[in-house]
C-alpha positions as a Markdown table, in Angstrom:
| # | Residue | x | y | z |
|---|---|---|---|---|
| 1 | Unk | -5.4 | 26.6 | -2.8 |
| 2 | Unk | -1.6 | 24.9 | -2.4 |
| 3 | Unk | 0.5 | 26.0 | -5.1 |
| 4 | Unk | 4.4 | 25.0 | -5.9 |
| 5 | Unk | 6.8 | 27.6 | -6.2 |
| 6 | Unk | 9.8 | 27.7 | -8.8 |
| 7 | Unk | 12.5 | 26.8 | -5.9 |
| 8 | Unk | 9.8 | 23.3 | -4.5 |
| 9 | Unk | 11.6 | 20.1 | -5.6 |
| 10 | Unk | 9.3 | 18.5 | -8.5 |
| 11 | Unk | 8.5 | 14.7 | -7.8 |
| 12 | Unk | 7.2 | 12.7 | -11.2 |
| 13 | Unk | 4.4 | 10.0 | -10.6 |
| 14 | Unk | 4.3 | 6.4 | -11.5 |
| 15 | Unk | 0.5 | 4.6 | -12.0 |
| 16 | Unk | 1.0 | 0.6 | -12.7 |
| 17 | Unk | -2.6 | 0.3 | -14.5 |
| 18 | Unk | -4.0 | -3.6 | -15.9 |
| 19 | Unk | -5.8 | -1.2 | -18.6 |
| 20 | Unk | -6.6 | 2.5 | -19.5 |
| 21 | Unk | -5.4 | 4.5 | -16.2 |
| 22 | Unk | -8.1 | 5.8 | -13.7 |
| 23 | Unk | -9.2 | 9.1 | -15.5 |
| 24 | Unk | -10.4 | 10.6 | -12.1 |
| 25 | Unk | -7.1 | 9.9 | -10.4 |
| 26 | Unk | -5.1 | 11.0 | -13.8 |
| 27 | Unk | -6.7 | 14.4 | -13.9 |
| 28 | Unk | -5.9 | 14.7 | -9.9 |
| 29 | Unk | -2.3 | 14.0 | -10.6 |
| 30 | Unk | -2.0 | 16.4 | -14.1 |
| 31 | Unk | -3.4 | 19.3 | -11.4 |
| 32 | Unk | -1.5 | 18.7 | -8.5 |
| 33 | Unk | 1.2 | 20.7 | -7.2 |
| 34 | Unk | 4.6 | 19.7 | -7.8 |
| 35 | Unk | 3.8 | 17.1 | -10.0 |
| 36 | Unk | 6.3 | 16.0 | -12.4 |
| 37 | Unk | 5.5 | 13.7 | -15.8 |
| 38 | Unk | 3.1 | 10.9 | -15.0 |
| 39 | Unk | 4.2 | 7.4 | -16.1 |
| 40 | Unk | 1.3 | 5.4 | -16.3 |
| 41 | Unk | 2.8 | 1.6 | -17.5 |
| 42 | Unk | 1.0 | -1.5 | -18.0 |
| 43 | Unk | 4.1 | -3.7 | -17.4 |
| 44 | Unk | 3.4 | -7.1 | -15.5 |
| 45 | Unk | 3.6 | -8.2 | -12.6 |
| 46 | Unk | 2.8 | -5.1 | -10.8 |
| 47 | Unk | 6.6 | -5.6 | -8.9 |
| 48 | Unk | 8.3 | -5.3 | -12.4 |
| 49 | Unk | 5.8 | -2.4 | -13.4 |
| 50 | Unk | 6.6 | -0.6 | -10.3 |
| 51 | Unk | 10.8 | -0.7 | -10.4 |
| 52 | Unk | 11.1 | -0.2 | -14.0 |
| 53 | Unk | 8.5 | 2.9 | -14.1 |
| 54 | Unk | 10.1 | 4.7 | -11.3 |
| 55 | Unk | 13.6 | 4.0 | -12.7 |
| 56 | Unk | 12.2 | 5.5 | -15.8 |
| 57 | Unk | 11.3 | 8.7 | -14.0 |
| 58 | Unk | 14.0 | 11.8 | -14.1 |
| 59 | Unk | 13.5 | 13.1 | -9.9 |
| 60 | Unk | 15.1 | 12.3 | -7.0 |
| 61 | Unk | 11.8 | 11.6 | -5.4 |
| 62 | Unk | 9.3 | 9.2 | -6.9 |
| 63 | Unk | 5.6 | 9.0 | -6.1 |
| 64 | Unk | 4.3 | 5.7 | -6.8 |
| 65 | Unk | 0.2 | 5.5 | -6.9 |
| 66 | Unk | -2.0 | 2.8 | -7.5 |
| 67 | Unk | -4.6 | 3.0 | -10.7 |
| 68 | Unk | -7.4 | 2.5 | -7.8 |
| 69 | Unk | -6.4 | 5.2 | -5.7 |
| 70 | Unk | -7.7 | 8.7 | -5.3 |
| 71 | Unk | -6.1 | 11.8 | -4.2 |
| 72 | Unk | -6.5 | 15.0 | -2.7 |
| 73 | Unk | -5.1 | 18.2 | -4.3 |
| 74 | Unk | -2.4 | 18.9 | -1.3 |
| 75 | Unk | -1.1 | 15.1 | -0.6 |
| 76 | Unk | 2.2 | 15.6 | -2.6 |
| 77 | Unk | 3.0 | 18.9 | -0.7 |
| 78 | Unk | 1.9 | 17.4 | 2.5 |
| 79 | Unk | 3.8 | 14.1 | 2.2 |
| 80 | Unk | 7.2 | 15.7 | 0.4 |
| 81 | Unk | 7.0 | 18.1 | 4.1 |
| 82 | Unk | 8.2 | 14.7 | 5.8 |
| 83 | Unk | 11.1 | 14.0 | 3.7 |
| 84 | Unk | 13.8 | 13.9 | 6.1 |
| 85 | Unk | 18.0 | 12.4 | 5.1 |
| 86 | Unk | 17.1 | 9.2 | 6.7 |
| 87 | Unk | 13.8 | 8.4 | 5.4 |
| 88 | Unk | 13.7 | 6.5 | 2.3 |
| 89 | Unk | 9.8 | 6.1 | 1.7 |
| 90 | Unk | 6.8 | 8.2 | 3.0 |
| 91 | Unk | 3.5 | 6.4 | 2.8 |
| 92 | Unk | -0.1 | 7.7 | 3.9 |
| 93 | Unk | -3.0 | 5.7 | 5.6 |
| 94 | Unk | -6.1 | 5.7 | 3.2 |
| 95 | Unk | -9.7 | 5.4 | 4.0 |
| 96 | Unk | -11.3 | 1.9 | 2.1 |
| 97 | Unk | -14.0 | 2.7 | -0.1 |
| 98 | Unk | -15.1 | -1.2 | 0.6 |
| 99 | Unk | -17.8 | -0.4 | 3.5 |
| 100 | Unk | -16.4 | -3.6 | 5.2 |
| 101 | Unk | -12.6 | -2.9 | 5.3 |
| 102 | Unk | -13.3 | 0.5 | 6.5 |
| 103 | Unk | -15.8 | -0.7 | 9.6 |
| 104 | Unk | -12.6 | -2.9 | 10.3 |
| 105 | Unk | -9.9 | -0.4 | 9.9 |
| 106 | Unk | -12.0 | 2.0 | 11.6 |
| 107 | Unk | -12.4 | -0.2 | 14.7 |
| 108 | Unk | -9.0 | -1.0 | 15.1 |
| 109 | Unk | -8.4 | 2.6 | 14.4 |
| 110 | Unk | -9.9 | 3.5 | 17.9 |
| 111 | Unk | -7.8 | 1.1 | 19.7 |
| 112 | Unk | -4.3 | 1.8 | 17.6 |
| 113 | Unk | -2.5 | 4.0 | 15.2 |
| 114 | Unk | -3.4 | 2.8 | 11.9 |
| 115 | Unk | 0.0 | 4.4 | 10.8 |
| 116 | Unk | 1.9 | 2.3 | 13.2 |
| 117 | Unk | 0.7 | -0.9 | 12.2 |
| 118 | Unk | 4.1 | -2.9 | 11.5 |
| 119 | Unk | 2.0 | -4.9 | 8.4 |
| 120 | Unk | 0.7 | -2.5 | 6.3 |
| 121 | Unk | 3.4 | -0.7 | 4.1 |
| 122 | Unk | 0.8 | 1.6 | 2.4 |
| 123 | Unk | 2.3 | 1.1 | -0.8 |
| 124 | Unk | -0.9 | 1.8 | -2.4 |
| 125 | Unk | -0.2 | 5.6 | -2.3 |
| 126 | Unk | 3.9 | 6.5 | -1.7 |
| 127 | Unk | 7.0 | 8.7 | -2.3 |
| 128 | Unk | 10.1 | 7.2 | -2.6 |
| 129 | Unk | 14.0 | 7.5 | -3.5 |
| 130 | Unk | 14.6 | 6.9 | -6.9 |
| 131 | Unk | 18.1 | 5.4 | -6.0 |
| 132 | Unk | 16.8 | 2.7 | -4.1 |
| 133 | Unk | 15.0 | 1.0 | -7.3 |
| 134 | Unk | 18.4 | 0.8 | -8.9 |
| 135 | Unk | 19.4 | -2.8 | -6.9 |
| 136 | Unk | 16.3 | -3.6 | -6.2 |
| 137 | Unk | 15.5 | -7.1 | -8.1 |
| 138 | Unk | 11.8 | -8.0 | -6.7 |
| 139 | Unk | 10.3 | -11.2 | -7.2 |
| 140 | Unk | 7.4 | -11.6 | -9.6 |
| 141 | Unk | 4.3 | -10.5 | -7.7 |
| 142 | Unk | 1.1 | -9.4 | -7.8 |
| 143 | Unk | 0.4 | -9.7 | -4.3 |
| 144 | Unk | 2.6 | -9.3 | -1.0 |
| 145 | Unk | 5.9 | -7.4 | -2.8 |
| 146 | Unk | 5.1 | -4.8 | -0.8 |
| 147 | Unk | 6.2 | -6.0 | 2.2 |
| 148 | Unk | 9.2 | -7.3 | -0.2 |
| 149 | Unk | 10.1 | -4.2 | -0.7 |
| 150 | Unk | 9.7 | -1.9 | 3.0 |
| 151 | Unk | 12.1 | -4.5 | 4.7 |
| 152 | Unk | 14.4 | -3.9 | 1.0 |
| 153 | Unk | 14.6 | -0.4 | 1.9 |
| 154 | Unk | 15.1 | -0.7 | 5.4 |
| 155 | Unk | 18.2 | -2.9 | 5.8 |
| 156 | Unk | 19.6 | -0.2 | 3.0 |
| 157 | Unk | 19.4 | 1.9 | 6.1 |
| 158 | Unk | 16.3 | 4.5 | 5.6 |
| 159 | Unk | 13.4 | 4.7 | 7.4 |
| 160 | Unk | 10.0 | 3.5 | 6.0 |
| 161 | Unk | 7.1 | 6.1 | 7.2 |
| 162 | Unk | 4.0 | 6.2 | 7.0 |
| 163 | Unk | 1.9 | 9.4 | 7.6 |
| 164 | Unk | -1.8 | 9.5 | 9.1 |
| 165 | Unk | -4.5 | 9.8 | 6.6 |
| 166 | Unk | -4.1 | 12.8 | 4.4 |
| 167 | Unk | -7.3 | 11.8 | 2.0 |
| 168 | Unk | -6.3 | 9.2 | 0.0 |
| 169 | Unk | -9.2 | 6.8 | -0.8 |
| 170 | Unk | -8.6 | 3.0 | -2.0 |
| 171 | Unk | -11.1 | 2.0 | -4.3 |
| 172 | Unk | -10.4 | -1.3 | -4.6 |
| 173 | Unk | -11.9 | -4.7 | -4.8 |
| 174 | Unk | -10.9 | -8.2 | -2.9 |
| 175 | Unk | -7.7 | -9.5 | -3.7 |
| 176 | Unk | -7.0 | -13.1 | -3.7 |
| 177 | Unk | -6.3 | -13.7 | -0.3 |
| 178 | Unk | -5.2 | -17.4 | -0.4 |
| 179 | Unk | -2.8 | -15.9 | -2.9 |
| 180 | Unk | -1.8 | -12.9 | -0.6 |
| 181 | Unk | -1.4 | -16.3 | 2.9 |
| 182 | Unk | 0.9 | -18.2 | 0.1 |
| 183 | Unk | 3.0 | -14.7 | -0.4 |
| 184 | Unk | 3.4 | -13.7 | 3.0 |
| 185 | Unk | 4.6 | -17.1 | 4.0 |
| 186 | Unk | 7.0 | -18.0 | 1.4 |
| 187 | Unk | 8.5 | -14.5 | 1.8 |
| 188 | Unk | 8.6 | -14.0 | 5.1 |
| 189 | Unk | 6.2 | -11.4 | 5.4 |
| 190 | Unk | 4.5 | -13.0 | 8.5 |
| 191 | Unk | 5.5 | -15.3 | 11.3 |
| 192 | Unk | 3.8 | -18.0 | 12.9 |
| 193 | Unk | 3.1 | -15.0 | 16.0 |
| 194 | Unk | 2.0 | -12.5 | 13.4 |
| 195 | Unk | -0.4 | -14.9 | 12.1 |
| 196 | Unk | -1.7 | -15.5 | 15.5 |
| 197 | Unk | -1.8 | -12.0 | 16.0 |
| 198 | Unk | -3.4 | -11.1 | 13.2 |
| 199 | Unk | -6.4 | -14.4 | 13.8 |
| 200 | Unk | -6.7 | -12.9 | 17.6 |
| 201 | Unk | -7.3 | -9.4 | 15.8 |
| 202 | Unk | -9.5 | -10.3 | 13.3 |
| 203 | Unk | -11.8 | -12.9 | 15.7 |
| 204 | Unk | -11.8 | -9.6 | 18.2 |
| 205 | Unk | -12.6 | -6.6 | 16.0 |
| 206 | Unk | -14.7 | -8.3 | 13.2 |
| 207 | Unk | -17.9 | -8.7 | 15.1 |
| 208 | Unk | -17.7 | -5.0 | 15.9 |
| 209 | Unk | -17.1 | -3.9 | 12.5 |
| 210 | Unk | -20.5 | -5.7 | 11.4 |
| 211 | Unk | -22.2 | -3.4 | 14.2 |
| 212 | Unk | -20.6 | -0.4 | 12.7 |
| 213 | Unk | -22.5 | -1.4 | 9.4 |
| 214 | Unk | -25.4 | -3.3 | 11.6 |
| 215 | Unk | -24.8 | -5.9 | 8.5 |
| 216 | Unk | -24.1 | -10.0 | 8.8 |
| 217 | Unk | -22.7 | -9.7 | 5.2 |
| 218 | Unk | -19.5 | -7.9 | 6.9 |
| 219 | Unk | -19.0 | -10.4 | 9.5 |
| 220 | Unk | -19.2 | -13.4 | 6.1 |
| 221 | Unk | -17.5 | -10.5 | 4.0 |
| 222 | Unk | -14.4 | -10.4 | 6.7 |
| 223 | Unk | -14.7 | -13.7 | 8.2 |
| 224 | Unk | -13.7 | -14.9 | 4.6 |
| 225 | Unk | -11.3 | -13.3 | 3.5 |
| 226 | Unk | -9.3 | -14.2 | 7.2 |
| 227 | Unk | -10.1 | -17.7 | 6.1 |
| 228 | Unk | -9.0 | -17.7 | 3.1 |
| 229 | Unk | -5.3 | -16.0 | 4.0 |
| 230 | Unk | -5.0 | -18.4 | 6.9 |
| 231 | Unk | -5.3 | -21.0 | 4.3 |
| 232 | Unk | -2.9 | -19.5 | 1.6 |
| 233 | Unk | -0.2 | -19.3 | 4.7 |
| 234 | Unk | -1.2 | -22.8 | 6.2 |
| 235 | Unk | -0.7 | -24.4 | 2.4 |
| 236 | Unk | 2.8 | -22.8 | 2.1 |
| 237 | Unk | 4.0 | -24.0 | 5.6 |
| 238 | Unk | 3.1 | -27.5 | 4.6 |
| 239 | Unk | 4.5 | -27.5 | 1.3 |
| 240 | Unk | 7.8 | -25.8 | 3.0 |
| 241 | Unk | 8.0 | -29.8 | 5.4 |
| 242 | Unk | 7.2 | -31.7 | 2.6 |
């Protein structure tokens, strides 16, 4: 069983929650080693919640969990083990609980390094510096600050990691994803290449991740959701020429 001794560096937690926190991933947390206080807030936007509960939090190291995660007993020892003087963020790879997201991930998993993957931040389930909250002024978002924030910490000079999975599960349901295209647009999370990058992806692994599941409702499930982000980036770019 891991275990923290007197001399390990304690890190407290931060859950942004819409309503009660995730009793399952709250009793994880009270039980983990090395686990500080928990802050569980309920501030909106999420971006707001997220800054103001890890400023609120009394270690150098913050871990900052969504309410729709879950966590295995050793993640906080495994991830703190990567904590190097110029990283400023340490992020794991989760598995999707959504049977279609996972086919997808898993797919593209065979052909690349889910960890390497230049658009996914893993914010979801992260330690960070609690100094670099201090300047940080995010905008106002639900969806896409998390991008906001990776290129934040790197032009302060650390290093944005993200580890391979370590058993973190995302429960999670669809987002809006004509919110998420609008987002990454306006924000400059993805350029026109990244776009046609990520259609080229999505029109190449999609059809194998409904074979994974042998289901037509993943290729709709998937097929949609690309759709519907094309469109929220599409709409933005046109109301940025107008």
């Amino acid at each position: 069983m891991p275990s923290c001794s007197d001399k390990d560096m304690k890190v407290d937690f931060v859950v942004p929650s819409r309503d009660e926190a995730n009793p399952t991933l709250m009793h994880q947390l009270k039980h983990m080693p090395c686990a500080g206080q928990i802050i569980n807030t309920h501030e909106k936007p999420l971006s707001t919640a997220r800054k103001n509960g890890v400023l609120s939090a009394k270690t150098e190291w913050v871990a900052m969990v969504d309410d729709d995660m879950l966590l295995p007993e050793n993640w906080l020892l495994l991830v703190k083990s990567a904590i190097t003087p110029k990283v400023g963020a340490i992020g794991t790879v989760a598995v999707h609980k959504n049977k279609h997201v996972a086919a997808y991930e898993r797919v593209v998993g065979t052909v690349y390094n889910l960890s390497k993957l230049d658009t996914n931040p893993h914010i979801n389930n992260i330690i960070i510096r609690r100094q670099l909250m201090e300047n940080y002024n995010p905008p106002k978002l639900f969806f896409g600050e998390d991008q906001y924030f990776k290129r934040y910490v790197q032009k302060t000079g650390y290093v944005w990691k993200v580890l391979p999975f370590l058993g973190a599960t995302h429960l999670g349901t669809s987002k809006n994803y004509v919110t998420i295209g609008i987002s990454y647009r306006r924000y400059g999370h993805f350029k026109l290449f990244q776009l046609f990058r990520r259609v080229v992806a999505r029109f190449i692994f999609t059809p194998f991740a409904a074979l994974v599941n042998l289901s037509f409702e993943t290729l709709y499930y998937l097929t949609k959701l690309n759709v519907e982000f094309i469109t929220g980036w599409a709409k933005e770019f046109v109301a940025e020429k107008l």
